[in-house]
N, C-alpha and C positions, 0 to 999 in steps of 0.2 A: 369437858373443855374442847377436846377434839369433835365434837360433834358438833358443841354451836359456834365453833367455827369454819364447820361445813355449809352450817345452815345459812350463816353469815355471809360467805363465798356463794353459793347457790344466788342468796338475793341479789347479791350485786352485780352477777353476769347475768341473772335473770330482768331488774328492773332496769339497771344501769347500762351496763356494755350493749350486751345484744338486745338492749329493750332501744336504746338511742344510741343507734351507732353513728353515724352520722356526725353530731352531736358531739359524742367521745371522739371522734379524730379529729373534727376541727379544734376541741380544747387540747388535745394531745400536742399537736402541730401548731399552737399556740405559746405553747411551755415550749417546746422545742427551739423553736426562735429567739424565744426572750434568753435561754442559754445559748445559744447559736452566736449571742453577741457577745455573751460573757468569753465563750472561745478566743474571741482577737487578743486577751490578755494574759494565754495560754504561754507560760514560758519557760526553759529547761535552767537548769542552776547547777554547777557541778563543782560549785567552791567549795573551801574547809566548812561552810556555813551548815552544808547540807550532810555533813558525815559525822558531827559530832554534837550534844547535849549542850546547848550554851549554857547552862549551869554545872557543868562539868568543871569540875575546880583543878582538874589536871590543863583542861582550855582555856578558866581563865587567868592562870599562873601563864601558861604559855604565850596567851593575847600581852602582858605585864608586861613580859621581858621583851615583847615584840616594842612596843611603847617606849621601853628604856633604851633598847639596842639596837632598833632598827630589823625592817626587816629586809630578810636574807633573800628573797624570793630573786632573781634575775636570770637570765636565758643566759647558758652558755655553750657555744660551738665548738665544739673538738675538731681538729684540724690535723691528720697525717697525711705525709709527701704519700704517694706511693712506691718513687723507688728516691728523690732526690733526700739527701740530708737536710735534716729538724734548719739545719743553723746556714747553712751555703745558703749563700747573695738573692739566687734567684730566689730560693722560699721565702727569704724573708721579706724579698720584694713582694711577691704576691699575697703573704700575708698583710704587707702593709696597704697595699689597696685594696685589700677585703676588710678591712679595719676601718679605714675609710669611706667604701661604699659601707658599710652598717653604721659609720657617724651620721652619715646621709640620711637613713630612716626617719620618717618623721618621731615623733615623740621621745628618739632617744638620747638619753642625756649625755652618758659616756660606755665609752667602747674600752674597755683594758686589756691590753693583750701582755704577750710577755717584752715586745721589744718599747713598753711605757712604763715595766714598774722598774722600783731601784735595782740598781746593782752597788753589792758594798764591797763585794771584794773582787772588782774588775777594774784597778786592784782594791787593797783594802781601805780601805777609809776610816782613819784616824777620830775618834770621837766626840776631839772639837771639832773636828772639820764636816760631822753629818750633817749639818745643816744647809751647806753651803757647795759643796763636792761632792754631790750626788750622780754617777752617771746611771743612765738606760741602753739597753739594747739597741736603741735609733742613734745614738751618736757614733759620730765618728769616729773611727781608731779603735776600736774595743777589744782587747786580745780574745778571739775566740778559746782559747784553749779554758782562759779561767771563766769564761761565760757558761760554756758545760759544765767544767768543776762544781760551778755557785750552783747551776741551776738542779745541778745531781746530788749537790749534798747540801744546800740550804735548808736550811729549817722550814722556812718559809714558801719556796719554790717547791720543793722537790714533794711531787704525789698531789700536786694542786695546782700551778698553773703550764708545767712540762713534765711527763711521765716519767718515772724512774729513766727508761730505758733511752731516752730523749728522741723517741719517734713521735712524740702526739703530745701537743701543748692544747690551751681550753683557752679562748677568749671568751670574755665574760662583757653581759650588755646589760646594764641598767636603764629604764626608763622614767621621764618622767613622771614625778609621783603629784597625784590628782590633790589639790590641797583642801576641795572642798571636803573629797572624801575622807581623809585623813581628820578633820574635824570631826565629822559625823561618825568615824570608825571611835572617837577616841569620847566622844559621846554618846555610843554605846558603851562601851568598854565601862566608865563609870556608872551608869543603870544598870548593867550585869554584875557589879560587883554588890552594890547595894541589893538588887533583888536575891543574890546567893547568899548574904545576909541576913536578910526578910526585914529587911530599913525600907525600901522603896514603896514612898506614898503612892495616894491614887494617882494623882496628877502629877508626879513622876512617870508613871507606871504609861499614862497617856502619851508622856513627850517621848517617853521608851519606844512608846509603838510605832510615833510617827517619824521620829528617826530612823525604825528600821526600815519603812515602806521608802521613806529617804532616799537612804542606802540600795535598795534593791531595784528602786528607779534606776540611778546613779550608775549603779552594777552593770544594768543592762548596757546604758551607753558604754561603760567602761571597758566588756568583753567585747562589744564590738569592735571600739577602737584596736584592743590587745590583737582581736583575732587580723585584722587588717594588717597590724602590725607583725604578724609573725607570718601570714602569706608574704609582704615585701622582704622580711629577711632571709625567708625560704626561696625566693627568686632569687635575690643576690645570692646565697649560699651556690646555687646551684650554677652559675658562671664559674664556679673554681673547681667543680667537680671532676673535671678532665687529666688534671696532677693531683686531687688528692680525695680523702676519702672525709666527708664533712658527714658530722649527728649534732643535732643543735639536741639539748637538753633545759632541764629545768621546771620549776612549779608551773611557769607563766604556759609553757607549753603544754605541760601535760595537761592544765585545763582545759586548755582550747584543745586539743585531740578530744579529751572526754565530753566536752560539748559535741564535737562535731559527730563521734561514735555515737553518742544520744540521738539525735537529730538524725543521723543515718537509719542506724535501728530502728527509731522510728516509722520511717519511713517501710523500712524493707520488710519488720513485720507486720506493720499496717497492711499494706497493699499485697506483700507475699501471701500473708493466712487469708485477708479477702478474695486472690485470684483459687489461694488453694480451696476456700469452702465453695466457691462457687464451682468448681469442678467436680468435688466430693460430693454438692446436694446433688449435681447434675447425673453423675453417675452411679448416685444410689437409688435416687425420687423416677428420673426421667419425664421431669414434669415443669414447667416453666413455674408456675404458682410455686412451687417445692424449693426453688430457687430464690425468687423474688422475696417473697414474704421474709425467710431468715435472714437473707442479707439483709436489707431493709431493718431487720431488730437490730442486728449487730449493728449495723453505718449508726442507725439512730442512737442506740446505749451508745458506742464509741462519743459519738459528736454530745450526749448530752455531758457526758463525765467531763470532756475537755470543756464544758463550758463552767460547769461547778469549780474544776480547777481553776478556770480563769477567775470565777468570780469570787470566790475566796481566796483570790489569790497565790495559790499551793504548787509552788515547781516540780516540776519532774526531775527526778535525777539517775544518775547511771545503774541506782539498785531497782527505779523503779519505771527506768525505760521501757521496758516490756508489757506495761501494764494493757496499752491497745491490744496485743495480741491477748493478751490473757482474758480482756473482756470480750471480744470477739468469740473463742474458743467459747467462754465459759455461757457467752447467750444462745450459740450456734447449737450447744448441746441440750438447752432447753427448749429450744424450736423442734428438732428433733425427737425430742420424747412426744412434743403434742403431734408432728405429723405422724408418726407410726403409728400412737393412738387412733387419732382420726381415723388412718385408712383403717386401721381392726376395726373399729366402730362402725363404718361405711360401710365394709366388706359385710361385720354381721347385720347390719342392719341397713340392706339396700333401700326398704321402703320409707325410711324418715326424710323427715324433710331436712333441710340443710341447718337451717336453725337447730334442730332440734340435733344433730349430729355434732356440730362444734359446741354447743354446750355439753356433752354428754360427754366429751374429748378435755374438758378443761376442768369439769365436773371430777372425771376419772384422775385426774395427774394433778391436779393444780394442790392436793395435801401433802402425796409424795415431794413433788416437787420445790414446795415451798420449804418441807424439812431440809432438802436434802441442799436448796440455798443456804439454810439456815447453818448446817452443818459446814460449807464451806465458806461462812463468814466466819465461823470460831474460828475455823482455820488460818483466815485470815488476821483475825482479831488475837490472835494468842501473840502477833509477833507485837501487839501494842507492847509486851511487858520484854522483849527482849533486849529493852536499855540500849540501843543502838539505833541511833535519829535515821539512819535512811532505812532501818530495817521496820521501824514505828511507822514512820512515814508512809512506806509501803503498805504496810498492814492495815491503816488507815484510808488509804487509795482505792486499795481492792477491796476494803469490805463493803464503802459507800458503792463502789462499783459494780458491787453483784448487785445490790439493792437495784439498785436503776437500771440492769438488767432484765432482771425479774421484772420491774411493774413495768419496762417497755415490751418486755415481750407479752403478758400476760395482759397488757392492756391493746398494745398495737396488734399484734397475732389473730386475735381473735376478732375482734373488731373490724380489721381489714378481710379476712375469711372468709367471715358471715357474708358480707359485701357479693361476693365472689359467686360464680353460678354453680351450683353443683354438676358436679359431672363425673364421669367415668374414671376408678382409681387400680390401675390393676396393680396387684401385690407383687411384684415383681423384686423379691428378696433373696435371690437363689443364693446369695454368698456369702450373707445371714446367717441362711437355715442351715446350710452346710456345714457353719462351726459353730455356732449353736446346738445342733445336732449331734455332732462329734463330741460337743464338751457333757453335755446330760448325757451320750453313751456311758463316756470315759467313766464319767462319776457313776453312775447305776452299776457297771461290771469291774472298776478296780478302783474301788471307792477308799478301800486299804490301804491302796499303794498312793492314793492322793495325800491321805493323810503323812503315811509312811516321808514320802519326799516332804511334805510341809516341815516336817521335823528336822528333816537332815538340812534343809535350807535355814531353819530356825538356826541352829547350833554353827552351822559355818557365815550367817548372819552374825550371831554374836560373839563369832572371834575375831569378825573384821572387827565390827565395831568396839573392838578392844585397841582398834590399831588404830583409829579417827587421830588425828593431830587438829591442832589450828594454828599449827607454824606456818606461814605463807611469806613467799617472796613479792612485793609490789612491781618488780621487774615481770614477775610471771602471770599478772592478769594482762599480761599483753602477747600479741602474737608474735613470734621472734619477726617476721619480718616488716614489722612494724618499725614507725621510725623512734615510736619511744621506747622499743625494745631495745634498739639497737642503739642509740644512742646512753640512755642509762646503763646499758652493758659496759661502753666503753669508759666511760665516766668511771662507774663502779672498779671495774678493773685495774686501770687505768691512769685515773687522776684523782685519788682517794677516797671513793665509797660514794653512794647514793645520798642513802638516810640522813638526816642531821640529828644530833643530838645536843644539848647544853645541859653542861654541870654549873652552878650557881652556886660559888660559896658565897654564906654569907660569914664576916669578919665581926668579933669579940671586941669592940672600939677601945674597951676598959683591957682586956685580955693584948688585944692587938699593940695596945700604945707602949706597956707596958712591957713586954717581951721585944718589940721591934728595940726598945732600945738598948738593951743588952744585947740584942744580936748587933745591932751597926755599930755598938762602942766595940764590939771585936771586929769588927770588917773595915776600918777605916786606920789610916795612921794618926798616933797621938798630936799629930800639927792638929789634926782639923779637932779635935774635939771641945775645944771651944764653941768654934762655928757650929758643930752640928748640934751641940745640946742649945747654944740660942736658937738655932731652928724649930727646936722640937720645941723648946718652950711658946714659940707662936704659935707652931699647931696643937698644943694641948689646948692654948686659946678659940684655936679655929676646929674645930673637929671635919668640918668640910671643905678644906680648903684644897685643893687640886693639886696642888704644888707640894705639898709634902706628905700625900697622901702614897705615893710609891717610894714604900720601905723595904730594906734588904728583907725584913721579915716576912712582910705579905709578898712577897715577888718568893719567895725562896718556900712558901705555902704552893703557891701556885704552880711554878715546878713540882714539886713533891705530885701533884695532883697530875700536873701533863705530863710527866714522864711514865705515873703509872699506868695513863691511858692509852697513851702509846705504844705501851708493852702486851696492850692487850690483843687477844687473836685475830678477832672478826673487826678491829678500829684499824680505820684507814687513816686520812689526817686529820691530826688536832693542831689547832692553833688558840694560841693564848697572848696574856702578856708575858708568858717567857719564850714564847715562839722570838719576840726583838730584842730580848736578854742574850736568848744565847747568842743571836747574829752579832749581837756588842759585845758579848763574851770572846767571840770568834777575834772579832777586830782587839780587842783591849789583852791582844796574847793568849787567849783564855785564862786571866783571870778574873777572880770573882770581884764586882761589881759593888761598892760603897753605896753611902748616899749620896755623894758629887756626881759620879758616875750617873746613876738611876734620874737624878736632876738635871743632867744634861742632858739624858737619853730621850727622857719622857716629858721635858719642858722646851728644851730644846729643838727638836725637828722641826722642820717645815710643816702647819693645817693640813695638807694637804697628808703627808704621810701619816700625820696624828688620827686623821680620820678613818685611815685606813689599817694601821696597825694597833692604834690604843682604844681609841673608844668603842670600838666594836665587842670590846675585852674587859671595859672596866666603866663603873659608876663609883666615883669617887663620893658624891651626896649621897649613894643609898648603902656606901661601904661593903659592897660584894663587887666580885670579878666574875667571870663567865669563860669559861673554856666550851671550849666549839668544837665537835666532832664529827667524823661520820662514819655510819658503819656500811662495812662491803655486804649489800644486798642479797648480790647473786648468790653468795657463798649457804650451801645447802647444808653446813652443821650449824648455820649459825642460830642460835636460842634465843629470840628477842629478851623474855621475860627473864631468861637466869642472867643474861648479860647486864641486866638491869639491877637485879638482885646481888649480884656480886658486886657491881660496881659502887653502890649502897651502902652496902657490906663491908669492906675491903676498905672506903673511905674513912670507912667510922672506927670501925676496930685495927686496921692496920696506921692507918696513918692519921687517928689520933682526930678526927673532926668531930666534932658532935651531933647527930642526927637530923636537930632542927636546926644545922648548918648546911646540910649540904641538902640541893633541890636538883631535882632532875628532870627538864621540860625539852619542847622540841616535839618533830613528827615522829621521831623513835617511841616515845611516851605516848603520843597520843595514838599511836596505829597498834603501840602494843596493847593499850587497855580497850581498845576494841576485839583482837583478838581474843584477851582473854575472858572479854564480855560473851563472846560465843557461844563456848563447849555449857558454860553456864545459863545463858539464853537457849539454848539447844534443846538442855534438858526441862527448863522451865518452860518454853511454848510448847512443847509435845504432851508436857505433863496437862498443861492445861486446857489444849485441845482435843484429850481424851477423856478429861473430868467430863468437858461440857457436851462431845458425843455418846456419852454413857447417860447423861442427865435426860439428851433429846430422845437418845432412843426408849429411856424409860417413860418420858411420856408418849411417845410416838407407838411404843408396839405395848407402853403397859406391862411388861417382862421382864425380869428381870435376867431370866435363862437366853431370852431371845435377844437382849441386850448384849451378853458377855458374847453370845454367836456372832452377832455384828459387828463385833469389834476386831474377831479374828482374822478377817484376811484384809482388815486395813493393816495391824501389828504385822502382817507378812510383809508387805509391798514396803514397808518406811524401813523395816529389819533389812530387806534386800535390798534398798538403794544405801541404806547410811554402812552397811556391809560391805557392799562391793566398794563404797568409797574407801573404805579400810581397805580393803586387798587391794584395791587401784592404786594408794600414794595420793587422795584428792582429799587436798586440807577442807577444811570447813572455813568459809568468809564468810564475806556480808551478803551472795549470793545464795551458797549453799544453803547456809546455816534455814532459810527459808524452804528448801524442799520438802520436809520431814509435815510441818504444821499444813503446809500447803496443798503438797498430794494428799495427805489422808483426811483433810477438807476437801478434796473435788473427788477422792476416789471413792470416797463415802456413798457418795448419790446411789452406785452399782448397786449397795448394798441395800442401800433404803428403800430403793424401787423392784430391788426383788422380793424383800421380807414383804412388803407390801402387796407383790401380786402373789405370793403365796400363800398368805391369808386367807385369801378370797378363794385361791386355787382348790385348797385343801380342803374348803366347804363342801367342793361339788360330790367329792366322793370317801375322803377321808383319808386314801390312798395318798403317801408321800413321794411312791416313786411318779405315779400318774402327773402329781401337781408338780412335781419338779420339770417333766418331759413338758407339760400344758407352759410352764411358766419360761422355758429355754425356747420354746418355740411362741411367743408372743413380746413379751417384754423383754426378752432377750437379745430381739433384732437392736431395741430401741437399743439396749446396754452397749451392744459390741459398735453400732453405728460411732455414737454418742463418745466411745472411749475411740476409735480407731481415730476418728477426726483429730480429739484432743492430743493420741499420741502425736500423729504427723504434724497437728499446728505446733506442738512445743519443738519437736524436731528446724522448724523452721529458725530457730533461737541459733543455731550452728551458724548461720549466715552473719551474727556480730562479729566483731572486733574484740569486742571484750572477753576473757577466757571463762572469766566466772559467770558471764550469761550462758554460753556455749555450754559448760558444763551445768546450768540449771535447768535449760532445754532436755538436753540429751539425759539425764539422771530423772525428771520430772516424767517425761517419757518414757524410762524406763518404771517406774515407778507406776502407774498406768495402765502398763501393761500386765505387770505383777498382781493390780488391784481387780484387774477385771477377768486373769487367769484366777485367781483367787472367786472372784465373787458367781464366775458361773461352774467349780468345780468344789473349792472345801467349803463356801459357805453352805451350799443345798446338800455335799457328804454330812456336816456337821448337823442338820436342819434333821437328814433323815438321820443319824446315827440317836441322837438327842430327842427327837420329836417333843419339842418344844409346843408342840400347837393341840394335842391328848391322845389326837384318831392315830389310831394304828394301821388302818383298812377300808373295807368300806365297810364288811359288817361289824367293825364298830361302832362307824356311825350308826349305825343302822340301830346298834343297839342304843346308843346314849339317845337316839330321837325318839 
């Protein structure tokens, strides 16, 4: 098979390429174009759209409740004096004309600070009278003393919209909500439930698709508006920054950051790793051609892949921002093995003609090389199975993207070359051969102690990787002096916790009816129990009737539920429907609360407060409530998944719920089942990016010995990065979790292309140590060139904003390093120690001939 697909390769640079070149660059530069427009459609996406499985039935349980309860999403700006008091005249003055310039924004709807929500016990407010005798912070006369009081021990206020300590209150901005979108979000919504189903017809399945493209139109104007809208709130913000210390926070923000860090990145390692290979061919080639021609592959691969994205329309997102430089790096390295070749080719063979030199250059490399592609698309392709949409995505990105790699360079390279006049190539490699040379010493005279240390690295390898976590903080993919760093700090600390979370009980109708009325016939005086059982006899009639749906029993469930949330370590605030029981508990003396009470609490208010304190709590038609929490991010014991598991746990067997009552949705759920998607993906991509480099090298070397040898100092280099990430404290995310399948995809090539020239090496004489010295001194240059570039372009990943890029740089690079110390010292110790290939010498050849 390997041979007629030499023979195969031969025809086609022989009649095709270099028979019409000409010809082949004008059809090249043809394709190129027609993507070149597909490009204008090129677009970044850094929504929840792009992070998680839309048939993820944890996503669409969480989209459900988004539908039922509104969603939570809104910017909000923390606001401390820096030396004046939370509550003196002046602050307040100034917050209320920063309240004001943010009503000013265009598209926002309402501005809430703390001097617009109720005050009930400034003083307290009688229970018939909450309707009607309501005061706020903006009114006049308001005894400051109990406005502290409420704000420090309300249920309601206190850890949410003024900090315990009353330095730093949170105004919160809602915008208006796009109503087409909201249609088409909610018509998705019902085609994702049906297809998680397997209900969805074909012609369903059709309007499915054209609702999403809909949508993603729609999206685009939407982020722009959003991003517009949060530079003019970040202008305003910053007129008041001279008395106080402002972080806006929020979903809305943090997406537009993470667009803008995409689109940054972008930029810095497009143009960074392009300014750095053009330095790097210059001062290794010293040849303008040596220059030109690889940039040229890379700008052209770069520009074809952004047009495929445009044309399939496939976003980029913040896992797979990187992908320019990655495909830059990874064509730059394939240009490089052909011009090393070429000059050996040329140098041996001054008198050919120039045709007959670049085919002999493309002839030589183009098997190695096609494997050692092939090898690093498994590597890319193994993250297809890592159950994680931006890490699939990726995997899917960069394996199309070697491919177009490969046939632009293997098509353009050589086709423009031939072009080119021959001329004078001096070998000019001193810095090469120098550690090239030093490593075929090292290995010939302490080839023991090569092995020796591989082992000790092995064993303190797999004690980190005993230590790997994939607990991560979402505060910590940012740089602290970042402004969502600082902001979410404050927040989290602050004014009760980052994360959100929702507990959903669902209520026992038959269960529920029954028990509420033994509970309220003991909670009420024998006057009313007349009254109250005709009540209840209309809502036995009405099952969904609003009005008598708030029972001392369900209210005094849902307590049980928030008080034990509350108590919990890493839970900052919860609010519920007994978050405005207790406040009327407060008011009604503290005590407990009838059904009169509960009907004047919950039927009685003012729309306007019902909106804000009940329904955000309660679905009366679907008979569940919703407690709202959030958990402190920062906090470094905190345990996503056990906090989960307990809470589960604790609900069912402590306090009496039944399992298929209680549901637990929100970004806590959905950020924890991606971590724990990881360590699980982790070991599934590696596993399966090993199966399929074991498969290639058994067709590629035919060995089965020479197979297991090539495998070893990739198993080194993945061992020493997922190791030191052990000893360093460096969780594994959606970043990380892709170094492992990644490196030992690109660092494979080392390996490939040296078993390959040692093959041929070991012909000449049969001698192992000879063909190890012949092979460190020719294909070695290409190796050490080819990894040094790659190290310093992934080095160039430090320049993001995002932590988990920075750390997939710097570890990729480390990684790299390890593969190419590996591949020119224990692979060739292992090659001689094993001699896989029969020759012992030369008189053995001598004899076997």
């Amino acid at each position: 098979m390997q041979k007629l697909l030499h023979v195969a390769i031969q025809w086609f640079y022989n009649r095709i390429v270099l028979g019409r070149p000409r010809l082949v660059l004008v059809t090249f530069f043809i394709l190129l174009a027609i993507l070149a427009v597909y490009a204008r459609n090129f677009r970044i996406d850094a929504s929840s759209d792009t992070l998680v499985m839309h048939n993820n039935k944890d996503f669409l349980y969480f989209e459900e409740t988004l539908k039922r309860y509104g969603d939570s999403n809104y910017l909000v700006v923390t606001y401390t004096p820096k030396t004046e008091d939370l509550f003196s005249d002046t602050v307040l003055s100034r917050i209320a004309r920063l309240r004001d310039d943010l009503k000013a924004v265009p598209r926002v709807k309402t501005v809430v600070s703390f001097l617009d929500v109720p005050l009930m016990e400034c003083p307290p407010v009688p229970l018939k009278d909450l309707s009607s005798n309501i005061k706020t912070l903006s009114n006049d006369h308001v005894d400051k003393d109990l406005v502290r009081k409420e704000f420090r021990t309300s249920p309601l206020y206190s850890d949410l919209i003024v900090s315990p300590d009353l330095k730093t209150t949170a105004i919160q901005i809602l915008f208006e909500q796009n109503k087409r979108y909201d249609q088409l979000w909610n018509q998705r919504l019902a085609f994702r439930e049906k297809e998680a189903k397997g209900i969805l017809t074909s012609s369903e399945a059709e309007a499915y698709k054209r609702v999403c493209k809909q949508m993603e139109r729609l999206r685009g104007k939407l982020d722009k508006e959003r991003h517009e809208n949060i530079v003019r709130i970040r202008h305003v913000i910053n007129r008041y920054t001279d008395h106080a210390d402002l972080f806006m926070g929020g979903v809305d923000m943090i997406a537009d950051d993470m667009m803008e860090y995409v689109k940054n990145d972008l930029k810095i390692f497009g143009i960074g790793v392009f300014i750095f290979l053009v330095v790097s061919l210059w001062i290794i080639f010293r040849k303008i051609r040596w220059v030109i021609l690889p940039m040229f592959c890379c700008a052209f691969s770069a520009l074809a892949m952004i047009g495929i994205l445009g044309m399939f329309d496939w976003p980029v997102t913040v896992v797979s921002s990187n992908f320019v430089s990655l495909q830059l790096i990874m064509t730059l390295a394939m240009s490089i093995h052909l011009i090393v070749r070429y000059r050996e080719v040329a140098l041996k063979n001054p008198d050919w003609d120039h045709r007959s030199l670049v085919f002999a250059t493309v002839d030589s490399v183009m098997i190695p090389i096609l494997y050692s592609g092939l090898t690093t698309i498994a590597g890319f392709a193994s993250l297809l199975y890592a159950g994680i949409k931006p890490v699939i995505t990726f995997g899917w990105m960069m394996s199309i993207g070697m491919i177009v790699s490969m046939i632009v360079t293997f098509i353009f390279f050589p086709v423009t070359l031939v072009l080119f006049e021959k001329t004078p190539d001096p070998a000019d490699l001193r810095l090469g051969y120098m550690l090239t040379r030093l490593t075929s010493n090292i290995t010939e005279r302490y080839g023991k102690s090569v092995l020796l240390v591989t082992v000790i690295f092995f064993g303190l390898s797999v004690a980190g990787i005993s230590q790997l976590v994939v607990e991560n903080s979402f505060i910590n993919y940012f740089k602290p002096s970042s402004e969502i760093y600082k902001g979410l700090t404050v927040i989290d600390r602050k004014l009760g916790g980052t994360t959100p979370l929702d507990v959903i009980i669902d209520f026992d109708e038959t269960k529920d009816t029954s028990d509420s009325l033994t509970k309220q016939n003991s909670s009420v005086d024998s006057d009313y129990e007349f009254d109250e059982f005709d009540e209840f006899d209309e809502f036995q009639t009405d099952q969904d009737s609003e009005k008598y749906w708030f029972t001392p029993y369900r209210i005094s469930r849902i307590e049980d539920v928030h008080d034990y949330l509350s108590g919990l370590k890493h839970v900052g605030k919860v609010l519920s429907l007994a978050t405005l029981v207790k406040l009327a508990r407060d008011l009604n003396g503290g005590h407990d609360l009838g059904i009169l009470e509960l009907s004047l609490i919950f039927n009685g208010i003012p729309k306007e407060y019902k909106d804000l304190l009940v329904y955000p709590y309660a679905s009366p038609k679907d008979n569940e409530a919703r407690i709202f929490l959030r958990v402190r991010d920062s906090d470094k014991t905190l345990r996503r998944n056990l906090l989960l598991k307990k809470i589960r746990y604790d609900l069912t067997h402590k306090l009496g719920f039944k399992p298929e009552s209680i549901h637990l949705t929100n970004m806590l759920v959905l950020y924890n089942d991606i971590l724990q998607r990881l360590f699980r993906s982790q070991i599934l991509t590696l596993g399966i990016v090993l199966l399929a480099l074991m498969g290639m090298f058994m067709i590629l070397f035919r060995s089965f010995t020479v197979s297991v040898i090539a495998i070893f100092p990739n198993l080194l280099s993945i061992g020493v990065v997922l190791g030191f990430m052990g000893w360093a404290h460096i969780p594994l995310d959606i970043m990380t979790i892709t170094i492992a399948s990644i490196s030992v995809g690109i660092a494979v090539d080392d390996t490939i292309h040296y078993i390959h020239r040692f093959k041929r090496e070991i012909k000449v004489d049969g001698d192992y140590i000879a063909a190890m010295h012949r092979c460190h001194s020719s294909i070695g240059y290409a190796m050490f060139y080819t990894s040094i570039t790659i190290i310093i372009g992934f080095s160039i990943l430090v320049l993001s904003n995002f932590i988990p890029t920075i750390n997939f740089g710097v570890l990729t690079g480390i990684a790299m390093a390890i593969a190419w110390i590996g591949a020119m010292t224990l692979l060739p110790e292992l090659i001689i120690l094993i001699k896989p290939f029969g020759f012992r010498n030369r008189q053995a050849q001598m004899k076997t001939g």
